[in-house]
N, C-alpha and C positions, 0 to 999 in steps of 0.2 A: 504494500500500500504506500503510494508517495505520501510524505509527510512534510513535505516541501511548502512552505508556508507562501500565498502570495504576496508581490511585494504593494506596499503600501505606496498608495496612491498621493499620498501626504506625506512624503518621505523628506522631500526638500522644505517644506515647510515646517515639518518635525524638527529638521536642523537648527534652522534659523528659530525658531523657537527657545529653542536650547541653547541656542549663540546667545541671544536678548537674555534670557532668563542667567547666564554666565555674565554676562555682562552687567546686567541690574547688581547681583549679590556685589562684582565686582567693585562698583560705583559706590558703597554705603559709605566708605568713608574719603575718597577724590570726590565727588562731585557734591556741587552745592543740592540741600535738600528738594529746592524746585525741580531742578533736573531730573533724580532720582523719582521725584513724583511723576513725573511726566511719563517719563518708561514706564513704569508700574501700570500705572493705567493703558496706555499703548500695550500692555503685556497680556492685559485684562480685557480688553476690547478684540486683540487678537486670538487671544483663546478661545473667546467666546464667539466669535466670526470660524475658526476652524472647526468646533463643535458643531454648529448651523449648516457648516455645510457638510460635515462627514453624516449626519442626521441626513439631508436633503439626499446626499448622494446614495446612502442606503435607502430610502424612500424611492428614489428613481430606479434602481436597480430593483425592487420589487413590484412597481410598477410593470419593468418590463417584462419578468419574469411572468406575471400574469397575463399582460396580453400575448406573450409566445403561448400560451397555456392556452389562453383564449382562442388566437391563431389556430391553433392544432384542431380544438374543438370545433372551430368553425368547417376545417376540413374536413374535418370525420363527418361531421350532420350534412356538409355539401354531398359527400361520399354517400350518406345513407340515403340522402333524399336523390340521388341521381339512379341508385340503387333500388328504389321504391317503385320510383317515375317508369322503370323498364322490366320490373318482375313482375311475375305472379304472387300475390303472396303465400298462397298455399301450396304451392309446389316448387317456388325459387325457379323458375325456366321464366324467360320472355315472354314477355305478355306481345299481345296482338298487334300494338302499335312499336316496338322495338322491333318485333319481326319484320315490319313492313318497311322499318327504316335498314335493316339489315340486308334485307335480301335486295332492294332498291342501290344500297351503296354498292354490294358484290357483282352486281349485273354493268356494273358503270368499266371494269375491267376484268370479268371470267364469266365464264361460264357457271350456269347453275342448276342442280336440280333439287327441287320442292317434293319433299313430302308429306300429305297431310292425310290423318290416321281421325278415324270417329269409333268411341267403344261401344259396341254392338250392345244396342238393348240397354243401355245405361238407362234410362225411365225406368225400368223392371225395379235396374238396382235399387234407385233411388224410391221409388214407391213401396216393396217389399220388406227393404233392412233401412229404409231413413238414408235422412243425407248425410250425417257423420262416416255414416259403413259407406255411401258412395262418394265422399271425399277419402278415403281411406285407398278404394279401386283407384282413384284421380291418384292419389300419392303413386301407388303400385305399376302403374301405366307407366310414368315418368321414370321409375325407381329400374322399369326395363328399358326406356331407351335412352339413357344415360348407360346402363351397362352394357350396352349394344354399340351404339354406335360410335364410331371416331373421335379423336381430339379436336380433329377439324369441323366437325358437326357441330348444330346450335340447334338446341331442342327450344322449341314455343308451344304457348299454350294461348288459343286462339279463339278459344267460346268453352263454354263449359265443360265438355268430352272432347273436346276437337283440337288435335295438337297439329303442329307442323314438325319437318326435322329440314332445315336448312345444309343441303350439300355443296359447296362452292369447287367448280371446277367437279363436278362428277358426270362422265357420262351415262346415258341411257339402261346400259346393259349392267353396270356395277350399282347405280339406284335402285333397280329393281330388286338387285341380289339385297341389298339396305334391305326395301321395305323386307322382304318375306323372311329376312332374321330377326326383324323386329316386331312380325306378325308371328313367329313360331314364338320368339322369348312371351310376349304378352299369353298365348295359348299357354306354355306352360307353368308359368306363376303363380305361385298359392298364394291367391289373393282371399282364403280363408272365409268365402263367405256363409254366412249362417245355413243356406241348406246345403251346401259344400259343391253348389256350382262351381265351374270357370268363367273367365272373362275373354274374351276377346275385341282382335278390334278389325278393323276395314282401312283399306289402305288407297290412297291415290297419287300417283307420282307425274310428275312433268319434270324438262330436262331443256332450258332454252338457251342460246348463244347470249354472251354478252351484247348492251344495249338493250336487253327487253326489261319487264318492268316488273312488279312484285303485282299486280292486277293480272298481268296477262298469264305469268305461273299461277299463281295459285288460279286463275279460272280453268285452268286443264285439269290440274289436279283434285280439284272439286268436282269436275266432271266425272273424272275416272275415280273416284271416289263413291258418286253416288252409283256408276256403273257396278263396282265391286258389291255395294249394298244388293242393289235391284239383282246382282247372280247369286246372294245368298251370304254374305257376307263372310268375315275370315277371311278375306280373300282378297288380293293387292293387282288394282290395275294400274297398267302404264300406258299414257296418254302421249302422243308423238301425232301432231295432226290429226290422226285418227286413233281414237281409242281401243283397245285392246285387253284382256282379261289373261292375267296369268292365274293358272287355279292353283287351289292352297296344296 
């Protein structure tokens, strides 16, 4: 541990302090007594001027010490609230309006493919076991496609059941392989429900060149989304001009 004292800020005026205060004693019996008065006071005025300010100077030094405190805090709450502004709160993935600003920036220079996943029959859950058991399914969704997919992937949550999974730079053929490992993880997940059903979900994928826009993905993938529902659901289509069905 340094035990290295800092040096004092008042060091030069400590001296001359001590010069005057050697010099007062000095003077009791050379100098006539006016004189000697005269210092004394000048010795006593000056003490008490270097007291006022090493006072002021600790004062300001705590002063700052709390607005850096302040500072910090103010980042942290800008950080929470920036953090707020772009989550879900119940599941911590992007909410609808980050996703749209996301997938809008990534299209400005890659390529990108959209995925958007709806879980089958979610009303059931939620009228059968209550909304706590179908926020619980909503946790379990997320909980598989974070263990699923990529570093480079961004999972969003876009309406109630309705998530997307933002791929940047993926083609056609490796999105599609995305969704149906992310349609098998959600099938096998013991989402624990009270009569010991399973969950699943329904998949729809699109895949555009850079320059398109976060309305024109997701409207293919919504398409081929409800095409997956309308074949029975559990099942991942992929959308390329013309829609198309891969079965589960």
């Amino acid at each position: 541990m340094d035990t290295t004292a800092a040096p004092d800020l008042f060091d030069a005026e400590n001296r001359a302090l001590q010069a005057a205060r050697a010099a007062y004693d000095a003077c009791a019996t050379t100098q006539p007594a006016p004189c000697r008065q005269a210092l004394g006071e000048l010795l006593t005025t000056y003490e008490r001027l270097l007291r006022e300010t090493r006072r002021l100077v600790r004062r300001s030094d705590r002063a700052e010490l709390e607005m850096n405190q302040l500072n910090l805090r103010l980042q942290d709450l800008a950080a929470e609230l920036e953090y707020r502004a772009t989550h879900d709160p119940l599941t911590d993935v992007l909410n609808r309006a980050a996703v749209i600003e996301l997938v809008n920036r990534h299209f400005v220079c890659h390529d990108l493919a959209l995925i958007v996943l709806d879980i089958d029959h979610f009303k059931r859950i939620n009228d059968s076991f209550g909304h706590p058991t179908g926020d619980r399914v909503i946790q379990g969704v997320v909980t598989c496609l974070k263990q699923a997919v990529s570093a480079t992937a961004q999972i969003g949550r876009v309406g109630g059941e309705e998530f997307t999974v933002v791929l940047p730079g993926q083609g056609g053929d490796g999105c599609g392989q995305v969704a149906h490992t992310l349609r098998r993880a959600i099938e096998a997940y013991a989402f624990d429900l009270p009569d010991g059903s399973g969950v699943t979900a329904s998949f729809g994928v699109s895949w555009l060149p850079c320059g398109s826009s976060f309305d024109e993905a997701y409207g293919l993938a919504d398409e081929a989304l409800y095409v997956a529902k309308r074949g029975g659901r559990n099942q991942v289509a992929l959308a390329a001009g013309h829609v198309h069905v891969q079965p589960a």
